[in-house]
C-alpha positions in Angstrom: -78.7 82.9 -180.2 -76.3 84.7 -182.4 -75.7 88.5 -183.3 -75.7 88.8 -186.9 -75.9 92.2 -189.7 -76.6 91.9 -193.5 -73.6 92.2 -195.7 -73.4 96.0 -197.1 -76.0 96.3 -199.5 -78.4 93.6 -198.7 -82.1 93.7 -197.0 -82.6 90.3 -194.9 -85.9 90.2 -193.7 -86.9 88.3 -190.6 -89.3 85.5 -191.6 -91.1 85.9 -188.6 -91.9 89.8 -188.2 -90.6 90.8 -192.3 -88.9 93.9 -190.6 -85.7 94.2 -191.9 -82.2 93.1 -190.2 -80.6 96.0 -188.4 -77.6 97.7 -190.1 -75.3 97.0 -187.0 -77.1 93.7 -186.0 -79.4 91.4 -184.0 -79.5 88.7 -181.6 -81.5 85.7 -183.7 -82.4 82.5 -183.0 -79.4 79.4 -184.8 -82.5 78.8 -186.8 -81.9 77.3 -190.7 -83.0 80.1 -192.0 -80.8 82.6 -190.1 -78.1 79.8 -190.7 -78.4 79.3 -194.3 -78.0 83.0 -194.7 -74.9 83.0 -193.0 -73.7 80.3 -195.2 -74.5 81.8 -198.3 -72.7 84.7 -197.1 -75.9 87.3 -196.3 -75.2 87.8 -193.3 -72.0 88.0 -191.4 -71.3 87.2 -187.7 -71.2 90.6 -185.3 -68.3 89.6 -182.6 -69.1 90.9 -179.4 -66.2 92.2 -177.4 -65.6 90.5 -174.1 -66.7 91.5 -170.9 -64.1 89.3 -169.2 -62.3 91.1 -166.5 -58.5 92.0 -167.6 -59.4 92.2 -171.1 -59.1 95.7 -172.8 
């Protein structure tokens, strides 16, 4: 799994449910689908900040 938001401007649609991807991301499945998006540059990776302890 992977956190991933629509580039500003697009409506991605899951295949599976047709609701659209949430402005500030979602946790999908590494599926081609999600990762052909990502490679045409639909989507873009959210980073999630670490939870690691010392890190601010």
């Amino acid at each position: 799994m992977f956190k991933i938001k629509p580039k500003k401007g697009l409506i991605i649609r899951d295949p599976d449910t047709f609701e659209q991807l949430a402005e500030n991301g979602e946790e999908k499945p590494k599926t081609a689908y999600w990762l052909n998006h990502l490679k045409n540059g639909d989507v873009e990776l959210v980073e999630s900040k670490s939870t690691k302890k010392g890190d601010k």
